[in-house]
FIKOLZA-1660 file (N, C-alpha, C; in steps of 0.1 Angstrom, whole numbers, plus 5000, padded with zeros to 4 digits):
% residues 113
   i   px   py   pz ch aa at
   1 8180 0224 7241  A  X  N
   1 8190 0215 7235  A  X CA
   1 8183 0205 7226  A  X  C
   2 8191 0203 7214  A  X  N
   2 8184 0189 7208  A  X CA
   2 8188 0176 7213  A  X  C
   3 8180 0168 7205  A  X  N
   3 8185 0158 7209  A  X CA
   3 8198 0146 7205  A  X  C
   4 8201 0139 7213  A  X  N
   4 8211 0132 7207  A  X CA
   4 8216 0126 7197  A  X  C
   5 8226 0127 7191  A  X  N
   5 8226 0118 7177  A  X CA
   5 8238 0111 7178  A  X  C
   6 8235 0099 7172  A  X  N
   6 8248 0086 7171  A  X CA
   6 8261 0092 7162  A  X  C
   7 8270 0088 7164  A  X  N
   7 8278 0093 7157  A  X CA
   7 8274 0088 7135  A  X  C
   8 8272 0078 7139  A  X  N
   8 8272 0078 7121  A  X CA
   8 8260 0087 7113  A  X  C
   9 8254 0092 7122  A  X  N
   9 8244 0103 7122  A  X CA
   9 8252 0117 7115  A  X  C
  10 8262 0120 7127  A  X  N
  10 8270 0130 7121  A  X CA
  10 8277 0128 7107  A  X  C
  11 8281 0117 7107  A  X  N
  11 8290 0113 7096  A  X CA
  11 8279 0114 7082  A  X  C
  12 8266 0118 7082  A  X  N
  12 8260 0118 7070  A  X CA
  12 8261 0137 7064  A  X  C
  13 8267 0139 7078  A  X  N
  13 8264 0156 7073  A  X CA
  13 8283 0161 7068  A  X  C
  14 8282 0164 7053  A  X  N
  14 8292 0170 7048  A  X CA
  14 8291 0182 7047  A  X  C
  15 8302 0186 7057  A  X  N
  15 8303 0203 7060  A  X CA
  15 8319 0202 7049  A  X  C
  16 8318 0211 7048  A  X  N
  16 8335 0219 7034  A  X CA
  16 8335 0236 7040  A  X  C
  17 8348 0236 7041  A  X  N
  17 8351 0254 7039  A  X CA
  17 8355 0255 7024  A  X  C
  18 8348 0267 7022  A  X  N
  18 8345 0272 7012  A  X CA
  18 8351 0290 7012  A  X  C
  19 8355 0295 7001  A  X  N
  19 8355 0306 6999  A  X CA
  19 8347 0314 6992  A  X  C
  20 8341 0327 7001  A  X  N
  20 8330 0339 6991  A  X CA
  20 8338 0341 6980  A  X  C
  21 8331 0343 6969  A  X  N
  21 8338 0347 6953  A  X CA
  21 8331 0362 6951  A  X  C
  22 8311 0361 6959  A  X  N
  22 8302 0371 6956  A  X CA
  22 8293 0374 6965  A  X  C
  23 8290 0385 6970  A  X  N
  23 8278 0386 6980  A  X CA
  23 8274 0399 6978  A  X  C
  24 8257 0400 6974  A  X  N
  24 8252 0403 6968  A  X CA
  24 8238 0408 6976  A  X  C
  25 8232 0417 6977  A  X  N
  25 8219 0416 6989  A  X CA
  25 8208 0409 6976  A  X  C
  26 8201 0402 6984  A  X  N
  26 8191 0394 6978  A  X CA
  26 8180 0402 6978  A  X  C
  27 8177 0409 6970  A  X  N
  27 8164 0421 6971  A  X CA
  27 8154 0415 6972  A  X  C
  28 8151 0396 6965  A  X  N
  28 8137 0397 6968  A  X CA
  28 8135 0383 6979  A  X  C
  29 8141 0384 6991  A  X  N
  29 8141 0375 7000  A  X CA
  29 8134 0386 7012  A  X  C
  30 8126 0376 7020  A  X  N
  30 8115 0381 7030  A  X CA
  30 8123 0387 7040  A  X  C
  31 8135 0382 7043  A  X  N
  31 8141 0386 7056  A  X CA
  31 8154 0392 7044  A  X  C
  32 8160 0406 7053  A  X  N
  32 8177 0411 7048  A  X CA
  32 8187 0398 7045  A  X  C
  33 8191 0395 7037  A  X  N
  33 8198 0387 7036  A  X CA
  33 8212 0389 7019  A  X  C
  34 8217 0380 7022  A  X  N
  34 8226 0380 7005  A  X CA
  34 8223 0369 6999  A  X  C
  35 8228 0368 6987  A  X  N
  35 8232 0355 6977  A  X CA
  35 8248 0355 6979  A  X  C
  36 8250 0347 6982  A  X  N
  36 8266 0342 6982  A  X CA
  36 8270 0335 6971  A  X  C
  37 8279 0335 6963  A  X  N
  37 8287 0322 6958  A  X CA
  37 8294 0317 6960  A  X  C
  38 8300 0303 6963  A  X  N
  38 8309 0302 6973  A  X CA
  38 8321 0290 6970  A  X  C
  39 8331 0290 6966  A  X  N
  39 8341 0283 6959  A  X CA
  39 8342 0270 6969  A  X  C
  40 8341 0262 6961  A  X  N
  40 8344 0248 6968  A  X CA
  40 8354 0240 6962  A  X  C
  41 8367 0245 6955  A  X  N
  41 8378 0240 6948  A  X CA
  41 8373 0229 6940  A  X  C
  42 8379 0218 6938  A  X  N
  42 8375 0205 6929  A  X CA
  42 8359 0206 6933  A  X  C
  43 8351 0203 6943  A  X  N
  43 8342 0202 6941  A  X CA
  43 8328 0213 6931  A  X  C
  44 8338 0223 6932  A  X  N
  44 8330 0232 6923  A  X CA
  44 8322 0249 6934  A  X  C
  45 8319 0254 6923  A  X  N
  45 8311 0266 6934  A  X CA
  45 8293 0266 6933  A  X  C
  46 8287 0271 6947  A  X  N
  46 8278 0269 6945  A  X CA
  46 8271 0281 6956  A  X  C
  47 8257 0286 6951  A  X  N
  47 8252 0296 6958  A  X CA
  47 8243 0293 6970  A  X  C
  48 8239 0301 6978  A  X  N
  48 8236 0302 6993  A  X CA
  48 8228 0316 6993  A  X  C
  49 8220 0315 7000  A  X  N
  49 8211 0327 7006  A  X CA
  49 8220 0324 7022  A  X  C
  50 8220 0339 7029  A  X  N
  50 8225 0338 7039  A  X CA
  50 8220 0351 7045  A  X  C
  51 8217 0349 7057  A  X  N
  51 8210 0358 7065  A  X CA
  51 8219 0364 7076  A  X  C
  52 8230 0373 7070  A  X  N
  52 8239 0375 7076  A  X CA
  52 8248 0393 7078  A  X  C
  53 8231 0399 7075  A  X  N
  53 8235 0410 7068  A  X CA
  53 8236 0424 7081  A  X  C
  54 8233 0419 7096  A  X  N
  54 8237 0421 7104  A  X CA
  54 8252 0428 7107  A  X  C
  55 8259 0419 7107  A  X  N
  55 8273 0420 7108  A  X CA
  55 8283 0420 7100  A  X  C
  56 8276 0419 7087  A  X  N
  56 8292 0418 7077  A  X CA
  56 8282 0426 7061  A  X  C
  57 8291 0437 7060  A  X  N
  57 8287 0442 7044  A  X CA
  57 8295 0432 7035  A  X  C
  58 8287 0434 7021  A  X  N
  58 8292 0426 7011  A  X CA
  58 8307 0426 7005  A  X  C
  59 8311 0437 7011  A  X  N
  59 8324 0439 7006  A  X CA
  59 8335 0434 7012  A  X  C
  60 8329 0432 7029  A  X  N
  60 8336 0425 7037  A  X CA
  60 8336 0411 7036  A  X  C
  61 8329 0402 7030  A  X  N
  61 8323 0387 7027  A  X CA
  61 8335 0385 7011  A  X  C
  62 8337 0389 7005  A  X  N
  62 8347 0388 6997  A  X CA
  62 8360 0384 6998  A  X  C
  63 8364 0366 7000  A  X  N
  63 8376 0364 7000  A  X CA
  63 8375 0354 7014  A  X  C
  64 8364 0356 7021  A  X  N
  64 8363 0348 7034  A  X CA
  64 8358 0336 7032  A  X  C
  65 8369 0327 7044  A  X  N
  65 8368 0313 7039  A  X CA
  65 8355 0312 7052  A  X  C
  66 8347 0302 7047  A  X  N
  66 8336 0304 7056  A  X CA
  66 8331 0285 7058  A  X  C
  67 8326 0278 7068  A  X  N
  67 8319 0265 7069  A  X CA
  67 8308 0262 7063  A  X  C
  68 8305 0253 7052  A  X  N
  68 8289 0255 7052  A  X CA
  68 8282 0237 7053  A  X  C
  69 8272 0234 7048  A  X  N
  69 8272 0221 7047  A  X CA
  69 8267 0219 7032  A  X  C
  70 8273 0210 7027  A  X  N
  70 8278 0207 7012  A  X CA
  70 8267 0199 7007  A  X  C
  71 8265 0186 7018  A  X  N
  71 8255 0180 7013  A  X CA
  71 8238 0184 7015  A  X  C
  72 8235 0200 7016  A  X  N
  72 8224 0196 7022  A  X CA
  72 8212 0199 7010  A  X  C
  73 8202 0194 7010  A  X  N
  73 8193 0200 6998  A  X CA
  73 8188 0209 6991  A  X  C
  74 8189 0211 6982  A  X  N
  74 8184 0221 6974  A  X CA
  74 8175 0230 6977  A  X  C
  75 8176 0244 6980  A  X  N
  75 8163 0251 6989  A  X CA
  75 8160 0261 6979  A  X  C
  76 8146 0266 6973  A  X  N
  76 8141 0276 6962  A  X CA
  76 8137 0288 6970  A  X  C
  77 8145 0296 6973  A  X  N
  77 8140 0305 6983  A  X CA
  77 8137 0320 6972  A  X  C
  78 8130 0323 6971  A  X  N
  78 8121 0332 6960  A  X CA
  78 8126 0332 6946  A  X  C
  79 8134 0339 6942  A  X  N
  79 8141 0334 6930  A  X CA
  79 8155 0330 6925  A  X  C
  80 8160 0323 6936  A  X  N
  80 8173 0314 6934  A  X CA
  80 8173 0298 6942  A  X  C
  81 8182 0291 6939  A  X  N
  81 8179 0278 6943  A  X CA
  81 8196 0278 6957  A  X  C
  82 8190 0276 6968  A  X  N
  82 8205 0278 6975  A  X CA
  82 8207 0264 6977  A  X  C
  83 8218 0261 6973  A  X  N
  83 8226 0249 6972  A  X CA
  83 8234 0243 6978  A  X  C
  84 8237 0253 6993  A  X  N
  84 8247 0243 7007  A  X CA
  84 8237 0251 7014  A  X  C
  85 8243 0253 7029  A  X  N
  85 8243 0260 7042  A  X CA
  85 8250 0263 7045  A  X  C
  86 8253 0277 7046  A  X  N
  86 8262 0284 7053  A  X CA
  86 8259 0284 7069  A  X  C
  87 8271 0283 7077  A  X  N
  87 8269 0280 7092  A  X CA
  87 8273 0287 7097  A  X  C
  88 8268 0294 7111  A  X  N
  88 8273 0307 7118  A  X CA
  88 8265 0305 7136  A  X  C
  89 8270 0312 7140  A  X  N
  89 8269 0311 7157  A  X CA
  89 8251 0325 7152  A  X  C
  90 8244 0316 7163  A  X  N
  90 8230 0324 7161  A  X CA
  90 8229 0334 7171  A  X  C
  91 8224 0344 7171  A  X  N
  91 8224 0353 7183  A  X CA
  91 8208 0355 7190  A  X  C
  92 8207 0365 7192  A  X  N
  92 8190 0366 7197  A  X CA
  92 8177 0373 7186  A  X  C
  93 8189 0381 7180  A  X  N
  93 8179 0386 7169  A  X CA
  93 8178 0376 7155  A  X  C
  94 8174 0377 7153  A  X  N
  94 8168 0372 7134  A  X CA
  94 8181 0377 7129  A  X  C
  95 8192 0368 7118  A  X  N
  95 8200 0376 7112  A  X CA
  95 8212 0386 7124  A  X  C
  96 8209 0381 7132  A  X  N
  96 8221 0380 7141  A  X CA
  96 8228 0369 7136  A  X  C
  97 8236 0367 7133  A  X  N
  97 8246 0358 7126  A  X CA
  97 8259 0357 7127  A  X  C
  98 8268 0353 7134  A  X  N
  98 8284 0351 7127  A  X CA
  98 8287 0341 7122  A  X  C
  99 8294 0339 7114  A  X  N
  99 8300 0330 7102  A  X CA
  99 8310 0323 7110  A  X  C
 100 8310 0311 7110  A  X  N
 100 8317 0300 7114  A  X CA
 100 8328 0298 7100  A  X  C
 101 8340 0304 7107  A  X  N
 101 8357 0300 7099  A  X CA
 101 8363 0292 7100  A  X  C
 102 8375 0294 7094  A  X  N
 102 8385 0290 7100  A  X CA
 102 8397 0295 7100  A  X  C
 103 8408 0299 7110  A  X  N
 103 8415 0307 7114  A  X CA
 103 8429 0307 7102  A  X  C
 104 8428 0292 7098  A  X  N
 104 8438 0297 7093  A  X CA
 104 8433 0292 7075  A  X  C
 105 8440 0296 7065  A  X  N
 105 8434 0295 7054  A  X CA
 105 8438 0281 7044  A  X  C
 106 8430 0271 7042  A  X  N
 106 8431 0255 7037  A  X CA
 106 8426 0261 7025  A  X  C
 107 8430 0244 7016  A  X  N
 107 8423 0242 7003  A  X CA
 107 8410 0243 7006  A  X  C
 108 8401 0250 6995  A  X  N
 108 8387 0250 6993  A  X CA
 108 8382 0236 6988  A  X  C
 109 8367 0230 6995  A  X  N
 109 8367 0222 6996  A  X CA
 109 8371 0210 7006  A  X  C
 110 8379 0212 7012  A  X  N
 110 8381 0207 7029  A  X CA
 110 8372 0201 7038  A  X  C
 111 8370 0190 7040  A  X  N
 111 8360 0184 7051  A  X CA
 111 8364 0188 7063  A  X  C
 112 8354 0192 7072  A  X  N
 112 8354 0191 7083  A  X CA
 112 8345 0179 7089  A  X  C
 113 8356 0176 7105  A  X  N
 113 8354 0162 7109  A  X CA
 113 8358 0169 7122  A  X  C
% end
């Protein structure tokens, strides 16, 4: 377990659902993974490496509204820059992954709180 955090702790982390536009396998990432693009309505679309290639082909990731975190930093992972975090329940393997939704389908761009 980690450790505790104050609530205004949480309140710095901006999670949005978002919708896949593209998923794409990332041929030159170390682990199986895709490139996502991922619609964030007014706030714009922006790409993601995601290591999620376990459980969902690309064709299935198309149109799925998915959680990610909006504000998190810029990561250069071989040759693309991933620009949120996509969020998913972790399992025991590497790339065991499910995608954290939501059930029913909101504006893109949407805070979660």
């Amino acid at each position: 377990m980690k450790p505790t955090i104050n609530y205004p702790d949480f309140e710095k982390i901006d999670m949005r659902l978002g919708t896949i536009l593209s998923a794409v396998i990332f041929e030159k990432a170390k682990n199986p993974a895709y490139i996502l693009e991922i619609d964030f309505g007014v706030l714009g679309v922006k790409k993601s490496s995601a290591q999620i290639t376990k459980h969902y082909k690309p064709e299935q990731l198309i149109g799925k509204q998915i959680v990610a975190v909006f504000n998190f930093s810029k990561k250069q992972i071989a040759n693309i820059q991933s620009e949120c975090l996509v969020l998913g329940s972790l399992g025991i393997d590497k790339g065991d992954v499910v995608l954290l939704s939501s059930d029913v389908v909101v504006e893109n761009g949407r805070e979660i709180g």
